[in-house]
N, C-alpha and C positions, 0 to 999 in steps of 0.2 A: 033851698035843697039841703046846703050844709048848714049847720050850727056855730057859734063860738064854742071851740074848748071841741069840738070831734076829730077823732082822728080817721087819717087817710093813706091806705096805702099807696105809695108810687112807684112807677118807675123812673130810674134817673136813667138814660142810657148815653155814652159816651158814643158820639157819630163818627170820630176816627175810627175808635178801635173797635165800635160794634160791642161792645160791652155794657153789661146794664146790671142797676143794683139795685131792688126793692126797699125801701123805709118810708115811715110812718113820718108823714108832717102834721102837726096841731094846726086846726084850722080858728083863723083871725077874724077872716071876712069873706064875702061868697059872691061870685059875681053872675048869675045864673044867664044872662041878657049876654055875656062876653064868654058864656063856661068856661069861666076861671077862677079858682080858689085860690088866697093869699094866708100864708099861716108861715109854722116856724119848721123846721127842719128838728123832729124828735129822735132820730137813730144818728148812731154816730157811724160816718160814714168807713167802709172798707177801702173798695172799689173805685169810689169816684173821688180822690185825695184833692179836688179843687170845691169840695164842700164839705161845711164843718159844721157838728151841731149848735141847733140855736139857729143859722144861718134864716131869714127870710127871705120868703122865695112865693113865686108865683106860679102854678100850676094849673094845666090846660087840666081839663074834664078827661080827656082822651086819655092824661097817664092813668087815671084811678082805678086802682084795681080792688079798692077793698073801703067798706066804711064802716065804720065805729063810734058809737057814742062815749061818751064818759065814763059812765056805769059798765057799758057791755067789753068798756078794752084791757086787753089781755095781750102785750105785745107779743109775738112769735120769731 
């Protein structure tokens, strides 16, 4: 479903404080049998100060809120 090199919007949300912050991870590898995408962390974070970019990380399907190829992205 994802690609190497797509990008993906997320959400991070913090469960204490109910706070949540949209950024773009580079997808690595895709795991469509577990929907779960493994890639890098591309925005640098505000919000959530216990991720940094570059950071790897594993993402449910459930966060995704946005997908992008190569060609088509344009960060917002």
């Amino acid at each position: 479903m994802y690609a190497l090199g797509d990008y993906l919007k997320v959400e991070f949300r913090d469960e204490q404080s109910g706070e949540s912050e949209w950024m773009w991870v580079r997808v690595q590898s895709d795991d469509p049998a577990r929907r779960v995408v493994f890639g890098t962390l591309d925005t640098e974070p505000i919000v959530m100060t216990d991720l940094r970019l570059g950071i790897e990380l594993a993402v449910s399907y459930d966060n995704i809120r946005d997908h992008r190829t190569p060609a088509s992205f344009r960060p917002s």
